[in-house]
C-alpha positions as CSV (number, residue, x, y, z in Angstrom):
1,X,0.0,0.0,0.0
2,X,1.8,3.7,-1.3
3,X,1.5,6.5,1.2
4,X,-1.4,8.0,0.0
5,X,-3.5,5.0,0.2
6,X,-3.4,3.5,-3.1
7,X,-2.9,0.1,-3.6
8,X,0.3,-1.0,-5.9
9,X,-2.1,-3.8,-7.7
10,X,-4.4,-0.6,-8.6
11,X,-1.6,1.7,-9.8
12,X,-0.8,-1.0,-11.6
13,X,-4.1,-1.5,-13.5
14,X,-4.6,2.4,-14.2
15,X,-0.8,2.4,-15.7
16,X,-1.5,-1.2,-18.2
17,X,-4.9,0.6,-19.3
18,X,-3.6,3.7,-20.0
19,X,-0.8,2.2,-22.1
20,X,-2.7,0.7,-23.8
21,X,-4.9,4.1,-24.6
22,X,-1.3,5.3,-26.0
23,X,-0.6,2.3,-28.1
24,X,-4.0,2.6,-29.5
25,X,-2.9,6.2,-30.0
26,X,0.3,5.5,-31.8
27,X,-1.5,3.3,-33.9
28,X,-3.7,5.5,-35.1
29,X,-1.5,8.3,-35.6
30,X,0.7,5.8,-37.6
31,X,-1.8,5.1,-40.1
32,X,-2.9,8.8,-40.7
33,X,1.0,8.8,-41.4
34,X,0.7,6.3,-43.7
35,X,-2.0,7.6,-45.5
36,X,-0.6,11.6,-45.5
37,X,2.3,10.1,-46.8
38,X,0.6,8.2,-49.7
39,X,-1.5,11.7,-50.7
40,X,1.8,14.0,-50.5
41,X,3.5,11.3,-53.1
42,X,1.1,11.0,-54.9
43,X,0.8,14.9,-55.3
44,X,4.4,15.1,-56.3
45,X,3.3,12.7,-59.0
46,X,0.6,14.1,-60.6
47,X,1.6,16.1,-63.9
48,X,-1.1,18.1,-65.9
49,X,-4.6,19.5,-65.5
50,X,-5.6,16.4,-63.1
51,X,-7.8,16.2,-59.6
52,X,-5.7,17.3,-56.7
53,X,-5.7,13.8,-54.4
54,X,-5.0,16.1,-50.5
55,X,-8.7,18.5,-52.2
56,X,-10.2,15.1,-53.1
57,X,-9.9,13.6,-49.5
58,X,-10.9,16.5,-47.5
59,X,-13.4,16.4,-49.7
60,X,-15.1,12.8,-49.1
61,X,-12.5,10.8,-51.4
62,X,-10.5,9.4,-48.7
63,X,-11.3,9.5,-45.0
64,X,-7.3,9.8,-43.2
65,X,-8.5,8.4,-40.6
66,X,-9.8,5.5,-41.5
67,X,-8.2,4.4,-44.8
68,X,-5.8,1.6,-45.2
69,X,-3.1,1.4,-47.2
70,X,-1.4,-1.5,-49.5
């Protein structure tokens, strides 16, 4: 038992849950990467009078947040 009355087990649990709120975190933030990534190359690729792929997914195109990449 710590000073203040918490219990170690306790501590415990609230420090494994909210790693796992980070990890989940990360994970996220690692596909948006993923997926920001893919848009700015394929920007740099894109020659001509041709749709703009970052205007087409903050338009509805492609959702960051949830798209997958191959």
């Amino acid at each position: 038992r710590l000073d203040d009355g918490t219990h170690c087990e306790e501590a415990s649990s609230l420090a494994e849950h909210k790693l796992q709120d980070v990890r989940e975190k990360m994970a996220d933030l690692a596909r948006m990467e993923a997926v920001l990534s893919d848009l700015v190359c394929a920007c740099h690729s894109r020659q001509g009078n041709v749709s703009c792929p970052l205007i087409a997914s903050l338009q509805g195109g492609t959702s960051l947040a949830g798209a997958s990449t191959a």
